[in-house]
C-alpha positions in Angstrom: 41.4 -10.7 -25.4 43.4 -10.8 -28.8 44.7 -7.4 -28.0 46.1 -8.2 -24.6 47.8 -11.0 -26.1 49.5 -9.3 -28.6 50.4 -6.8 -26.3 52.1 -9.5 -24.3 53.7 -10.9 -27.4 55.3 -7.7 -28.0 56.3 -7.4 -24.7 58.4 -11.2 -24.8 59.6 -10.3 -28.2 60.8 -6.8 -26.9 62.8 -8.7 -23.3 64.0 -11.4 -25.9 65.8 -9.0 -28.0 67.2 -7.4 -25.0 68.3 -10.7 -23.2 69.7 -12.1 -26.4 71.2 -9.4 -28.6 74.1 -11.0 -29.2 72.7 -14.6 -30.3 69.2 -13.6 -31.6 66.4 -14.7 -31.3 65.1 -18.0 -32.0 61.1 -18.8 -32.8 59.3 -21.1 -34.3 55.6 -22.3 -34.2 53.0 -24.8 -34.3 49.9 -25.7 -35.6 47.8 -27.8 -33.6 44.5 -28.5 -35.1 47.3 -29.8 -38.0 48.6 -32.4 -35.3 45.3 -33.8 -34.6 44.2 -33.9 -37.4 47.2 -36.5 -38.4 47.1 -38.5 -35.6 45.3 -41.4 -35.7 44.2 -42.3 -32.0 42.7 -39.1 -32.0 40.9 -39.3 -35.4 39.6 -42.5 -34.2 38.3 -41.9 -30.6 37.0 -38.7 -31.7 35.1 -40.9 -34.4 33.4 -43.3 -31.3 32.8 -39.8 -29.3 30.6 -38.1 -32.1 29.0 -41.8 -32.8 28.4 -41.9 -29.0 27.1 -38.1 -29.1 24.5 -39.0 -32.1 23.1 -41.7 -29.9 22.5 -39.7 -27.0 20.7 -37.2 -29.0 18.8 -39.3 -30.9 17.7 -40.8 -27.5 16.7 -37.2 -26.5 14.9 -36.7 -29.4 12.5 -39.7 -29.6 11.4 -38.8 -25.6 11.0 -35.7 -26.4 8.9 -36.5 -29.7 7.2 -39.0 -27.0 6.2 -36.6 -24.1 4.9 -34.1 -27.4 2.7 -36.7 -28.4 1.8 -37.1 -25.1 0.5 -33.5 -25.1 -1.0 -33.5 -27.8 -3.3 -36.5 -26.8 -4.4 -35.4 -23.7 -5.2 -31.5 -25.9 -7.6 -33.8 -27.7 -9.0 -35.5 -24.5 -9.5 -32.6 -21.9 -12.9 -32.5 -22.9 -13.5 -36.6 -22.0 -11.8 -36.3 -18.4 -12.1 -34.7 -15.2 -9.8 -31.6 -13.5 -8.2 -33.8 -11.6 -7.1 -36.1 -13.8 -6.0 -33.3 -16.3 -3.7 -31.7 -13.5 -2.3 -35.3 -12.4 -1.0 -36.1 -16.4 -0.2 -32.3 -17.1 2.3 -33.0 -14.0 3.3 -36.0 -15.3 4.2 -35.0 -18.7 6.1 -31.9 -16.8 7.9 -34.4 -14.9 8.8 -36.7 -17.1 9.9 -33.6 -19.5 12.1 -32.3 -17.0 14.0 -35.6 -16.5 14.8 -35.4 -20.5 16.1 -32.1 -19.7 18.1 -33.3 -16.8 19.8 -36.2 -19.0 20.1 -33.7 -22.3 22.4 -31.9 -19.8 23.9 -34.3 -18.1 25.0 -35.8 -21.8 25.7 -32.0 -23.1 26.0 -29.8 -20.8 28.6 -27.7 -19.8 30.2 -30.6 -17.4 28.5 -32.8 -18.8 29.4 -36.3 -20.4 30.9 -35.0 -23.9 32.5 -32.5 -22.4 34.6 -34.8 -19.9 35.1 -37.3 -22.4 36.7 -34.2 -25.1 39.0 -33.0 -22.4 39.8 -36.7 -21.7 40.3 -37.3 -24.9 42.7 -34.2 -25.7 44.4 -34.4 -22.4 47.1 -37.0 -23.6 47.5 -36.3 -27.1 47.9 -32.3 -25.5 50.5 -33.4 -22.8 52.7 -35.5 -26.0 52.3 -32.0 -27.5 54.1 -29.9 -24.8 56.4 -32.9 -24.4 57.7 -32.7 -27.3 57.9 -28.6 -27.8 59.4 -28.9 -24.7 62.4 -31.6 -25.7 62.6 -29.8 -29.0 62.5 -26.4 -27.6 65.2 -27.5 -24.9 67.5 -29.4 -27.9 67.6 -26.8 -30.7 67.6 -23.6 -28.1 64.4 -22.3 -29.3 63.2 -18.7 -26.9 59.4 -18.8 -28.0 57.6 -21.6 -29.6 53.9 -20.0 -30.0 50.4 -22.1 -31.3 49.1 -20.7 -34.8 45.6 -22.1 -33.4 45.1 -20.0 -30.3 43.7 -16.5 -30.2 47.8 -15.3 -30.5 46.9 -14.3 -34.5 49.7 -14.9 -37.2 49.6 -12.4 -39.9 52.8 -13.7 -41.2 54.5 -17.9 -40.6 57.7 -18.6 -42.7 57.1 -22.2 -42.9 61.1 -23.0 -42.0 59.6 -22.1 -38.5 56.6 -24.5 -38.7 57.9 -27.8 -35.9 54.2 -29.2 -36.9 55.4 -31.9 -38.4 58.5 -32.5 -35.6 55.6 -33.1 -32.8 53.8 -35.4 -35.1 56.9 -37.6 -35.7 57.9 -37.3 -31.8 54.6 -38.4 -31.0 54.6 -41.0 -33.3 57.8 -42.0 -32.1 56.1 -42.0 -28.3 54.1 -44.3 -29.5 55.5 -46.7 -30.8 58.0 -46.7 -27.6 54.7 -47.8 -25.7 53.6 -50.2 -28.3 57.4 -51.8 -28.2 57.5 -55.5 -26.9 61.3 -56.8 -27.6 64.7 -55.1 -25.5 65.3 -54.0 -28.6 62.4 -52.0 -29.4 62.2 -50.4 -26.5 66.1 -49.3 -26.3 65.6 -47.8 -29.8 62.4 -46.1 -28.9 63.9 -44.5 -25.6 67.1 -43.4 -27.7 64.1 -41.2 -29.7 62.3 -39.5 -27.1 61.7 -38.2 -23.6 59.0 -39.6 -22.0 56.4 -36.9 -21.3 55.6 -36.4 -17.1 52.2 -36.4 -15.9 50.5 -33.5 -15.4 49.3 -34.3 -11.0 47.7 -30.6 -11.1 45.5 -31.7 -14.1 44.5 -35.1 -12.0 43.7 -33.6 -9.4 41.5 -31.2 -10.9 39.7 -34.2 -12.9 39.3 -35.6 -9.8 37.8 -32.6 -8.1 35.4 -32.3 -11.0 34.4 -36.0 -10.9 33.7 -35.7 -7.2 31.2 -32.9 -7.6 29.8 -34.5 -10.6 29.0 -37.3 -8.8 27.9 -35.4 -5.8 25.7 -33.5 -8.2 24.3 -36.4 -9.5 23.5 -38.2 -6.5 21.1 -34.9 -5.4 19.5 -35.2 -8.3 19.1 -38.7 -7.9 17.5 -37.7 -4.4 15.5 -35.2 -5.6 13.8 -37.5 -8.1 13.4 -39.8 -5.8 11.4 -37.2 -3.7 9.5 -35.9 -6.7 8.5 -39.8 -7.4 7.2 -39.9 -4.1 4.9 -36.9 -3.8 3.5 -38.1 -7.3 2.3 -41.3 -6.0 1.0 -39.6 -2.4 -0.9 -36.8 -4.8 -2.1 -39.7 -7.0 -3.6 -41.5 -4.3 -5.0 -38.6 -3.0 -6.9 -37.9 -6.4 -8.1 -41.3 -6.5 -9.7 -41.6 -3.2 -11.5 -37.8 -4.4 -12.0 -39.8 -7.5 -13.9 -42.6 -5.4 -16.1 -40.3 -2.7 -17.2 -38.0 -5.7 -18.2 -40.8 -7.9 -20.4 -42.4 -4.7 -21.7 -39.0 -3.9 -22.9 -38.9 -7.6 -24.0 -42.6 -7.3 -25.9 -41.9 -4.1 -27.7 -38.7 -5.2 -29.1 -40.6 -8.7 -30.1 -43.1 -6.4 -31.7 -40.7 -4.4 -33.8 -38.9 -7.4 -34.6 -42.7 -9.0 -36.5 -43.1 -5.6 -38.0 -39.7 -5.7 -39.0 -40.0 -9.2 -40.3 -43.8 -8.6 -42.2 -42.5 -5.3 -44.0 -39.7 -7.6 -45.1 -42.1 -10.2 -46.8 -44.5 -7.6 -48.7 -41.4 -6.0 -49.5 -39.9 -10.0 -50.6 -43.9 -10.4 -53.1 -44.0 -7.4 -54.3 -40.6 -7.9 -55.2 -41.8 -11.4 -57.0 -45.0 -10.7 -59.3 -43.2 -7.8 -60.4 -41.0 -10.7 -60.7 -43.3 -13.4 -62.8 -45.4 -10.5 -65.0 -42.8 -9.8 -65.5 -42.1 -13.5 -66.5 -45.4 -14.4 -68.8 -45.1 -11.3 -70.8 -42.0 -12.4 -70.6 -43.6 -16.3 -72.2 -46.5 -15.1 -74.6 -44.9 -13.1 -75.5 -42.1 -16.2 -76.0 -45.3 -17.7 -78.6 -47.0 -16.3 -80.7 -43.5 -16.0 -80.4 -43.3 -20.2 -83.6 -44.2 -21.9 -84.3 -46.9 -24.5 -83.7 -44.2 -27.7 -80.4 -43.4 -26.6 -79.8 -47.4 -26.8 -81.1 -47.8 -29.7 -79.2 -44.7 -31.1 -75.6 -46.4 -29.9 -76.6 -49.8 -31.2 -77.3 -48.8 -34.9 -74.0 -46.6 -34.8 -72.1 -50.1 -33.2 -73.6 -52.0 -36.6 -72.8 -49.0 -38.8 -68.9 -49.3 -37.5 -69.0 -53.5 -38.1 -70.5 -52.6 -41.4 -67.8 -50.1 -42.2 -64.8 -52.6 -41.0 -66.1 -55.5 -42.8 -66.4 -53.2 -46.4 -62.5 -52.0 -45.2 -61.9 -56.0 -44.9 -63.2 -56.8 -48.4 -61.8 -54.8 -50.2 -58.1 -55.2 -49.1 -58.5 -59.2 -50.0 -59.1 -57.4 -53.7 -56.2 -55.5 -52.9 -54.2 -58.2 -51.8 -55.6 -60.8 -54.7 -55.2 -58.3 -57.3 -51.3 -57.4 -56.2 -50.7 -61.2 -56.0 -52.4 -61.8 -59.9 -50.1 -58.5 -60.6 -46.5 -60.6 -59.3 -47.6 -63.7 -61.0 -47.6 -62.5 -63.8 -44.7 -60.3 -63.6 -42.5 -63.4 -62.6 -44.1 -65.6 -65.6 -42.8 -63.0 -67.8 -39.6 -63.0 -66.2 -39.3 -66.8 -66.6 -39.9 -66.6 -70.2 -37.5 -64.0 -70.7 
């Protein structure tokens, strides 16, 4: 690109010389980052637009920071819920991602917000600019007035040929001209300067970009919308699964409870027949036992109440002695 532009340079210089052999040649130059940088509406609305730029990415980053937390939450609590509702907040935290991304370039992106607002911005101050090379260039008879910013690379300015400072004072001058409120002020301003045209090809390309911007943004709009709407449809379509599995689960426990409970009762009946017709054939063993065998079970009944009552005895020693044992324990504690 730098080559083809030099190229061309040499080519103007080279027809300049020819055209103008007998005069010369005049040139001169600009800087133009220098004339921004000393003009003070510029300085200042630049100032709001990177103030207005830090909001809107600080706004991007605290959603974004949200929808990672987000993540990271339901990470932790995929083991606690059920595929369906992991797939429904997966899609929303996809969703709600993809709307971040959506605004992030709607504020930065290539047609986006700041990027309107720059051009805005630089459009005027840019159109006082060529203004004024152009009155200067048409007064003092300049044949090539070149920009020391763009990719045209000086390797050598003589600063005689620097207008820099010129457009700063005939845009300051423009100014004021505006600002001017008394005949008089205005009379002198418009003895200063030419008042720059309006650039109608510029507008209408503006206008052609707002008009798809706005188209753009109103299908997107639309889209949402349509996204928005599945979401709900597919989330009340989980929760009605939601509903008949949990009373198809309800339904078979209650179906095993009854099972279960219908078991016991038969295990139960089962149980008392046979304890019945144990006690039956005990008893009846019973009364065929002879008088030793009574006499045997009533000497080992005695021996037992014999036993229990020792057992009894001697924990009320137990318990007496232990009680003796605090008594004195807490005497000597009183004393102490």
């Amino acid at each position: 690109m730098k080559n083809n532009v030099l190229f061309l340079l040499i080519l103007v210089f080279t027809l300049g010389l020819s055209a103008h052999a007998q005069r010369g040649v005049r040139i001169a130059y600009i800087d133009t980052e220098y004339i921004l940088e000393n003009v003070p509406e510029y300085q200042e609305a630049t100032s709001q637009l990177n103030d207005k730029a830090n909001k809107w990415k600080s706004e991007i980053d605290a959603k974004l920071s949200a929808v990672e937390q987000r993540r990271k939450d339901l990470s932790n609590e995929k083991a606690l819920l059920t595929k369906e509702l992991i797939e429904e907040r997966e899609e929303d935290i996809a969703f709600e991602e993809q709307e971040i991304l959506d605004y992030q370039q709607k504020r930065f992106g290539p047609n986006g917000d700041l990027f309107i607002q720059k051009r805005q911005l630089m459009q005027p101050i840019q159109d006082q600019i060529f203004a004024a090379v152009q009155d200067i260039a048409t007064s003092r008879k300049y044949d090539f007035i070149f920009d020391k910013s763009s990719e045209a690379t000086m390797l050598y300015s003589a600063k005689q040929f620097d207008l820099s400072e010129q457009i700063i004072r005939s845009i300051s001058r423009t100014a004021k001209r505006t600002q001017a409120q008394s005949k008089a002020e205005k009379r002198a301003a418009e003895d200063e300067e030419l008042i720059p045209e309006i650039n109608e090809e510029l507008e209408a390309r503006e206008k052609a970009l707002e008009e798809r911007q706005a188209a753009k943004e109103s299908a997107i709009e639309q889209r949402r919308q349509e996204i928005l709407a599945a979401r709900e449809a597919k989330q009340k379509e989980a929760e009605e699964r939601r509903q008949q599995i949990l009373a198809e689960r309800e339904a078979a426990k209650q179906a095993k409870l009854d099972a279960r409970k219908g078991a016991t009762e038969n295990t139960d009946d089962a149980t008392s027949t046979a304890k019945t017709s144990t006690d039956a054939k005990a008893k009846e063993g019973s009364e065929e036992v002879k008088t030793q065998a009574q006499l045997i079970e009533e000497n080992r009944q005695k021996k037992l109440a014999e036993r229990e009552a020792r057992k009894k005895e001697l924990e009320e020693k137990r318990q007496k002695i232990l009680e003796e044992r605090q008594r004195a324990r807490d005497s000597i504690n009183n004393n102490n």
